[in-house]
C-alpha positions, 0 to 999 in steps of 0.5 A: 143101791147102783151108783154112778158119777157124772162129772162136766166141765164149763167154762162158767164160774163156780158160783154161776154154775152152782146157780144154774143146777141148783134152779135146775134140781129146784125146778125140773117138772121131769124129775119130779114126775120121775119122784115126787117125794123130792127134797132138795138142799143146796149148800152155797159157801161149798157149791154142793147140794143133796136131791133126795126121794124116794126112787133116787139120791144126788149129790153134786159138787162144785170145784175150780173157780174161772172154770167149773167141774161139776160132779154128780153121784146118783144112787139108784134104786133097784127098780130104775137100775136097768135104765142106768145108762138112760138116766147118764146120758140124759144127765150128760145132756142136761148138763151140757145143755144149762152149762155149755 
């Protein structure tokens, strides 16, 4: 599976920021339309979390404490690598949008 990272930096404290992704992975119609076979788990003490389905894998860390640096790696399968530099800037532009 192609893999890619990407990481963005706010001004919002970690555990505020784990709760904006967390609720956004929990609650986005987009990416379920994308895979519906989505599983989430979230793991609050280390600001991490792992969306898994059948199309796609994320997982994402939380570092910093005042201000917050949040990491995804997504694993894409074949069929979605030809729209790998879509999926990355959307992902930039989601992130900027929940965290500023």
């Amino acid at each position: 599976m192609p893999s890619f990272t990407v990481d963005h930096n706010t001004n919002l404290p970690k555990s505020e920021a784990f709760q904006k992704v967390k609720k956004y992975f929990e609650e986005s119609h987009g990416l379920r339309k994308l895979d519906n076979d989505l599983k989430c788990q979230f793991n609050e003490a280390s600001h991490s979390g792992n969306i898994k389905g059948s199309k796609f894998e994320c997982d994402f860390v939380i570092t910093g404490e005042q201000t917050a640096k949040v990491s995804l790696t997504i694993n894409i399968g074949l069929l979605l690598s030809p729209f790998k530099g879509k999926i990355q800037e959307t992902l930039k532009t989601k992130m900027t949008e929940l965290l500023g």
